[in-house]
PABADREN-301998 format. One record per residue: x, y, z of N, C-alpha, C, O, CB in turn; residue in three letters. Coordinates in nm, 4 decimals. Glycine has a CB too. Layout:
// residues N
     n.c1     n.c2     n.c3    ca.c1    ca.c2    ca.c3     c.c1     c.c2     c.c3     o.c1     o.c2     o.c3    cb.c1    cb.c2    cb.c3   r
        X        Y        Z        X        Y        Z        X        Y        Z        X        Y        Z        X        Y        Z ala
...
This chain:
// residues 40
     n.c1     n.c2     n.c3    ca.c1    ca.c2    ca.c3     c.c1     c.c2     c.c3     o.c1     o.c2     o.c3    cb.c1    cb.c2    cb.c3   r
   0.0851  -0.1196   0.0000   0.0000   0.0000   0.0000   0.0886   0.1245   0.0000   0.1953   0.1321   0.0608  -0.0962   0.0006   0.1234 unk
   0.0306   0.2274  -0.0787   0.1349   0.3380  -0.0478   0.0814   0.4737  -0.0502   0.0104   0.5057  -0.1455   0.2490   0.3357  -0.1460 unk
   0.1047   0.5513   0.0358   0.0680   0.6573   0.1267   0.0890   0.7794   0.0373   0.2076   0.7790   0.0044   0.1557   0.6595   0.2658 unk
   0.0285   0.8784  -0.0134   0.0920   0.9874  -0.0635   0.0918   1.1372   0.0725   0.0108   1.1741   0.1575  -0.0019   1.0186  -0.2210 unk
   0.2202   1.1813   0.0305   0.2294   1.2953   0.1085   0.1194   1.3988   0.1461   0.1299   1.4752   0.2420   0.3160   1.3561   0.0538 unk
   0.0534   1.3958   0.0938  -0.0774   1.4678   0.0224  -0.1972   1.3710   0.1878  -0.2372   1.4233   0.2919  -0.1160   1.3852  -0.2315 unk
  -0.2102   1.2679   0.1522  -0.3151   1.1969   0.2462  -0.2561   1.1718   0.3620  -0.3258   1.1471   0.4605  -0.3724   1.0671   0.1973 unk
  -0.1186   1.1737   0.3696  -0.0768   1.1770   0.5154  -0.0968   1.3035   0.6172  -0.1302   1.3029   0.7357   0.0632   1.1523   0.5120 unk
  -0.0573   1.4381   0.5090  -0.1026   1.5563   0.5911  -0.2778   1.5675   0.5798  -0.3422   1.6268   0.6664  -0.0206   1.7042   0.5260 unk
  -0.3255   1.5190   0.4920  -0.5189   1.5619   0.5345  -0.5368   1.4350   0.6367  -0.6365   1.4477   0.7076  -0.6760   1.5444   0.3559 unk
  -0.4804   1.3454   0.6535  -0.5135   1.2415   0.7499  -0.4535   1.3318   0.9204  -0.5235   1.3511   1.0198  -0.4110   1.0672   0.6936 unk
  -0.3444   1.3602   0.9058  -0.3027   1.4357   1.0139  -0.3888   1.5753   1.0723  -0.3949   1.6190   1.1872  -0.1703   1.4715   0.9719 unk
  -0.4608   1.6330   0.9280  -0.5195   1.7583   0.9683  -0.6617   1.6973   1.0508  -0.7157   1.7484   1.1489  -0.5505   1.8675   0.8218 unk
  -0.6962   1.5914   0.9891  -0.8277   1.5677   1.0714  -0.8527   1.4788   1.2104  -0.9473   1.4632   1.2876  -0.9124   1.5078   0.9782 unk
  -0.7204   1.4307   1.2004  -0.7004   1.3501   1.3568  -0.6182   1.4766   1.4176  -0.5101   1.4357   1.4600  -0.5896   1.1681   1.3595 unk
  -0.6317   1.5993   1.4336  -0.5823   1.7004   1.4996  -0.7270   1.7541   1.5077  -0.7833   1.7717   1.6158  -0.4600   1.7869   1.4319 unk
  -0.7620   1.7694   1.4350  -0.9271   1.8366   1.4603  -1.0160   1.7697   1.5282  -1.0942   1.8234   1.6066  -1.0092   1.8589   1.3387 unk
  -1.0115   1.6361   1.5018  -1.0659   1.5548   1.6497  -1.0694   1.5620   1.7394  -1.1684   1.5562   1.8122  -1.0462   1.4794   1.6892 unk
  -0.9311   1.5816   1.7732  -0.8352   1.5814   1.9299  -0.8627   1.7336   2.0001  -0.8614   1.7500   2.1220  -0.6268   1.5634   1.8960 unk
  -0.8815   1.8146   1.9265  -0.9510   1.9099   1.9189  -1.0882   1.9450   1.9617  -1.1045   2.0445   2.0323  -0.9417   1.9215   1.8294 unk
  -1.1867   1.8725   1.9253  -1.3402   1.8280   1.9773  -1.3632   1.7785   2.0847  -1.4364   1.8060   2.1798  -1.4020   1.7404   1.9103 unk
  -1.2816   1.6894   2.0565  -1.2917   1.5971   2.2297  -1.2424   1.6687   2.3277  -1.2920   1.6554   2.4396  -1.1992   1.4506   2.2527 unk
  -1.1462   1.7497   2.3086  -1.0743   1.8340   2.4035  -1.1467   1.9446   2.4300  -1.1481   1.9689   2.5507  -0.9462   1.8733   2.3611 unk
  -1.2329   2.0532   2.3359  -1.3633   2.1068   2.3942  -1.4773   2.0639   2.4194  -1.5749   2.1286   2.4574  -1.3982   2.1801   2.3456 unk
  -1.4643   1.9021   2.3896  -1.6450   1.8616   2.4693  -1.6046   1.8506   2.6417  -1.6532   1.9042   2.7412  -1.7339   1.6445   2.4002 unk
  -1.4934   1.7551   2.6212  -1.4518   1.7529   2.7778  -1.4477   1.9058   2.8786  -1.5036   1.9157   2.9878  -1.2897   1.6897   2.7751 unk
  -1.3630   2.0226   2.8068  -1.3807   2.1542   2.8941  -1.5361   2.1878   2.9106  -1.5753   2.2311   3.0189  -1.3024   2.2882   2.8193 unk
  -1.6185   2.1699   2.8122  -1.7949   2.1615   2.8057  -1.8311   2.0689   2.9057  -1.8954   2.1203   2.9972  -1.8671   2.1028   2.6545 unk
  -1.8127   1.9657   2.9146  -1.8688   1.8620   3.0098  -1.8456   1.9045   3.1507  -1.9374   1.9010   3.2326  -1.8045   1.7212   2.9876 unk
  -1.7454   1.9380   3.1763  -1.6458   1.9955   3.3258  -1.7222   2.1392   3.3918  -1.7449   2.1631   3.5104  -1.4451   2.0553   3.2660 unk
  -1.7480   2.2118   3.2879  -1.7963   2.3258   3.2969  -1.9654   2.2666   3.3511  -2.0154   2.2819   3.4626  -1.7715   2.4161   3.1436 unk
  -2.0143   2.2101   3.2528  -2.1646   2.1781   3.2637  -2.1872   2.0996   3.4386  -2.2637   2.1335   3.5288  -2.2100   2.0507   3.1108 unk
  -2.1141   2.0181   3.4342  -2.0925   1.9333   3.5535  -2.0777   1.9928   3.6855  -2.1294   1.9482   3.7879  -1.9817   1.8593   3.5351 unk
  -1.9669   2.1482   3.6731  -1.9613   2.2526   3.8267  -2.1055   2.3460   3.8028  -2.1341   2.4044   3.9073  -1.7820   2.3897   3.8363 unk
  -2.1922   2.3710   3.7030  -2.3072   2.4141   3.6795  -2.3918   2.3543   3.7599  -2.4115   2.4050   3.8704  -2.3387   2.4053   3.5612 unk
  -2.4454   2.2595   3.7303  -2.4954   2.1289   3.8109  -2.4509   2.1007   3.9537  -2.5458   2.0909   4.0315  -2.4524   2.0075   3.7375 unk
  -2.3462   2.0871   4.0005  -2.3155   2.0829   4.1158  -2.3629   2.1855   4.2115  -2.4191   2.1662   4.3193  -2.2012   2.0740   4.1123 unk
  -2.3235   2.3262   4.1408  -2.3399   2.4385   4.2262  -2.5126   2.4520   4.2132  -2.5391   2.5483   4.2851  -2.2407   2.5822   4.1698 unk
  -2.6238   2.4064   4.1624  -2.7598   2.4277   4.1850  -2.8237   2.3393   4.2809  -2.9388   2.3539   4.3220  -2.8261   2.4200   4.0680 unk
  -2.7210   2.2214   4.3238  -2.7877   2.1013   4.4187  -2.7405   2.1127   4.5662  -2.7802   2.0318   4.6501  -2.7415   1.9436   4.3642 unk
């Protein structure tokens, strides 16, 4: 199989943009979660 330079960087751009998502759902979740805490 063979890889072009080309699909290695759009493969890299979108497993960075992932890591990315998950990394603001989690600050979202954390946030939502001391929201919640502080009304109970």
């Amino acid at each position: 199989m063979i890889i072009t330079k080309k699909s290695l960087n759009e493969n890299q751009l979108k497993f960075t943009y992932q890591k990315q998502l998950i990394s603001d759902l989690d600050i979202k979740h954390k946030e939502w979660s001391k929201s919640i805490d502080s009304k109970f």
